[in-house]
C-alpha positions as CSV (number, residue, x, y, z in Angstrom):
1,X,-72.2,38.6,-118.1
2,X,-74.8,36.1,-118.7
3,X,-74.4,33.1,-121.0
4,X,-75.8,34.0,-124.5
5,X,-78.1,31.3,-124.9
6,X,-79.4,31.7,-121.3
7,X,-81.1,35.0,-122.3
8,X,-83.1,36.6,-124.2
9,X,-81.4,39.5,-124.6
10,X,-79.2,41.1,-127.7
11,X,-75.9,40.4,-127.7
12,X,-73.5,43.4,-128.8
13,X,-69.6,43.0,-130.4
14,X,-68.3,46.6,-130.9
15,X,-65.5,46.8,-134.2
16,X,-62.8,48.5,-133.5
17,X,-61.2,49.5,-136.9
18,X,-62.8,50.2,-140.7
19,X,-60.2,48.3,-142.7
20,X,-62.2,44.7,-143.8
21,X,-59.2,43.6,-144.1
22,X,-57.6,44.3,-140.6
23,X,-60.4,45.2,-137.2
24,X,-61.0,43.9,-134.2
25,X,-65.0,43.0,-132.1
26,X,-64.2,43.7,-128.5
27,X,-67.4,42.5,-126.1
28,X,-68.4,46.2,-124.1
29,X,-66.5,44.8,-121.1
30,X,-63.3,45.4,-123.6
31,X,-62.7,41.5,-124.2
32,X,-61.6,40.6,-127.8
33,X,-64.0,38.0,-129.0
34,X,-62.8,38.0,-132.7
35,X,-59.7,39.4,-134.6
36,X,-59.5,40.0,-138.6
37,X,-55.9,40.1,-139.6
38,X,-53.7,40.6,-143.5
39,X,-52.0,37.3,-143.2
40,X,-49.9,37.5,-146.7
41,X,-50.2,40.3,-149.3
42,X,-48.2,39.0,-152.0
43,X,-48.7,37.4,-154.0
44,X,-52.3,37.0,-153.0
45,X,-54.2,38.6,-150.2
46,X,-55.2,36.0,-147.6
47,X,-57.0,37.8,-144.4
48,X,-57.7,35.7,-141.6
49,X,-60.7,35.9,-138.8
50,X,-60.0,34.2,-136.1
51,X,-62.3,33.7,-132.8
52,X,-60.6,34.4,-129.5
53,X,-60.4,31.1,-127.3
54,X,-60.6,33.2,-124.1
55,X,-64.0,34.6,-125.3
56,X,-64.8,31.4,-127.2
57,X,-64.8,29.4,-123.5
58,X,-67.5,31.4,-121.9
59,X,-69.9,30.4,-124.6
60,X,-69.8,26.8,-125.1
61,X,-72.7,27.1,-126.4
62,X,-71.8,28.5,-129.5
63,X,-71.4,26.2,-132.6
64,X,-69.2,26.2,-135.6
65,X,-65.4,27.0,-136.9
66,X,-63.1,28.8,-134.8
67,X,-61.5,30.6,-137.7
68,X,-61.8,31.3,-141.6
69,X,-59.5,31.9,-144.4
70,X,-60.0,34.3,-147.4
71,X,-57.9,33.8,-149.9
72,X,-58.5,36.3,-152.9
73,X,-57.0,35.9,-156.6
74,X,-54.9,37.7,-158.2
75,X,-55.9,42.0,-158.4
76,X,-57.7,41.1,-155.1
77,X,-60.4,39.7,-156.8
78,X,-62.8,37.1,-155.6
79,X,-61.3,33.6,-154.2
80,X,-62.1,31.0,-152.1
81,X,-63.0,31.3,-148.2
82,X,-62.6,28.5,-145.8
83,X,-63.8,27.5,-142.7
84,X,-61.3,26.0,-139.9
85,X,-59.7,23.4,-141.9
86,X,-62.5,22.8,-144.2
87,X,-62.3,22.7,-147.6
88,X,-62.1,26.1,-149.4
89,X,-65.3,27.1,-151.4
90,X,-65.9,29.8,-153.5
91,X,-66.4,33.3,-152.2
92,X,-68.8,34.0,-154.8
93,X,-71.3,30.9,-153.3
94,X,-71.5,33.8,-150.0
95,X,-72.6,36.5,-152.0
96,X,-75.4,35.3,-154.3
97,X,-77.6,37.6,-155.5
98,X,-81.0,36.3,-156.5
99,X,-81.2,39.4,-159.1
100,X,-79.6,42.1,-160.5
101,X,-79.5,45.2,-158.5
102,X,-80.4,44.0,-155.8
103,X,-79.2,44.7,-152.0
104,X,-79.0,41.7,-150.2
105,X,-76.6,38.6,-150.5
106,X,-77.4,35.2,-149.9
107,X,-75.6,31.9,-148.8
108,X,-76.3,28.6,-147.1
109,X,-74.9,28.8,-143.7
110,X,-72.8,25.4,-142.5
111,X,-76.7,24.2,-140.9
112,X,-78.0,23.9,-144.0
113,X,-80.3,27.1,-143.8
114,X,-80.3,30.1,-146.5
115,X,-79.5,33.1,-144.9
116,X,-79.1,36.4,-146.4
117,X,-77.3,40.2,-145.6
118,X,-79.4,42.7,-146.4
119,X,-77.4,45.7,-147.1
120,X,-80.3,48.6,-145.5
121,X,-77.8,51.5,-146.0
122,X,-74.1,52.6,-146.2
123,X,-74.5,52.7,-142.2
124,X,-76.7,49.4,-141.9
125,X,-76.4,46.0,-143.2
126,X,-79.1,43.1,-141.3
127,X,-78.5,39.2,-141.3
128,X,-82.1,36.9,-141.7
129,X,-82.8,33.3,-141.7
130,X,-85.9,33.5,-143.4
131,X,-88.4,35.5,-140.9
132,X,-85.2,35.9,-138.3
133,X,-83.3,38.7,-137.6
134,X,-80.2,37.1,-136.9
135,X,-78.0,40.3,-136.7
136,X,-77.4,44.1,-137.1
137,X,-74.0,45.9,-137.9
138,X,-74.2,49.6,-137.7
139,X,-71.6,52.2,-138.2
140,X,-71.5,54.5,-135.5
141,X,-71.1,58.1,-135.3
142,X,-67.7,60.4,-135.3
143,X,-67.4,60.2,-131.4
144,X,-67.2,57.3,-130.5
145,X,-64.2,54.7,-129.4
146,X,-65.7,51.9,-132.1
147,X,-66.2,52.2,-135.7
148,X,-69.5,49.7,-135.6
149,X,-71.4,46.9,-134.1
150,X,-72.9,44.2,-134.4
151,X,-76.1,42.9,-132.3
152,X,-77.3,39.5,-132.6
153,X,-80.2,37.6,-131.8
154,X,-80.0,34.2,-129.9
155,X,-80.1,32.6,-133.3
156,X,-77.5,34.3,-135.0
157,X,-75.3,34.4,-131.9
158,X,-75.5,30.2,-132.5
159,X,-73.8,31.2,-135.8
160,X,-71.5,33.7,-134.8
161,X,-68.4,33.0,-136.8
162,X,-70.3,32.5,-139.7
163,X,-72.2,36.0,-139.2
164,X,-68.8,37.8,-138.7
165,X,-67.0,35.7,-141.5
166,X,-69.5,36.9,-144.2
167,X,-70.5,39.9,-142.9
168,X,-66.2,40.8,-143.5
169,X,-66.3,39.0,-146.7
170,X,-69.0,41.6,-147.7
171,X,-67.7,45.0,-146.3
172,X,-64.6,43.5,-148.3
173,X,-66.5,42.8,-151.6
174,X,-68.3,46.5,-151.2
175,X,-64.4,48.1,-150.9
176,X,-63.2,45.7,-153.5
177,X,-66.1,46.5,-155.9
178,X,-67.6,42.9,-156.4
179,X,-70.6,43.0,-154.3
């Protein structure tokens, strides 16, 4: 396997699991790179994502948190989500909507830049940094061993935990009704 910044190439994570709340992204050499996990239920959901340290060593390239927190309110409604230790920050600021209707999400990612998920279909949702195609997450068809993936561009692999952090926070909020 070749370092991700050392090629030009997509990068592919396969999910394993539809639950937002509780699925695994296995590499296609069946390492775990991240793990999504129901850390308390009551009295408030918290789910936490959490990047796999034997994956996370291969890429040193790779910036940002090692984990996240989502902790929702009360009727799993929308909370806060944290980064690492970082102060918590409202989940809403991750799903902004610039109108009403509309199909994509916005946020600022922890760089600074505005980034948005645009959701294409019920089987598509793509991540841009303005002109960049950061990633794709595609549900697969009945057949196959994984539920999804997602492929990312050298940017958005710099990002990674970030891209899977919101991209769960939204399949969440589509479940949950508040997207």
């Amino acid at each position: 396997m070749t370092s991700p910044t050392s090629s030009t190439n997509p990068y592919v994570l396969l999910q394993y699991g539809v639950d937002p709340f509780n699925y695994e992204f296995e590499t296609e050499d069946e390492q775990t790179a991240f793990t999504v996990t129901k850390a308390v239920q009551i009295p408030n959901m918290v789910i936490h994502l959490i990047r796999e340290e034997r994956w996370a060593v291969q890429y040193p390239e790779i910036m940002g948190p090692r984990n996240a927190f989502f902790y929702f309110g009360p009727s799993s409604s929308p909370g806060q989500l944290a980064y690492g230790n970082g102060e918590p920050a409202p989940m809403l600021d991750y799903l902004q909507k610039k109108r009403e209707g509309s199909n994509s999400r916005y946020f600022t990612s922890q760089n600074g830049k505005k980034v948005k998920w645009k959701s294409v279909s019920s089987q598509r949702m793509e991540l841009w940094d303005g002109r960049n195609l950061c990633a794709v997450w595609e549900k697969v068809s009945p057949g196959f061993e994984y539920d999804a993936k997602v492929t990312f561009s050298q940017a958005g692999l710099s990002f990674v935990t970030e891209v899977l952090t919101t991209l769960t926070l939204n399949l969440a909020a589509k479940r949950l009704d508040f997207w």
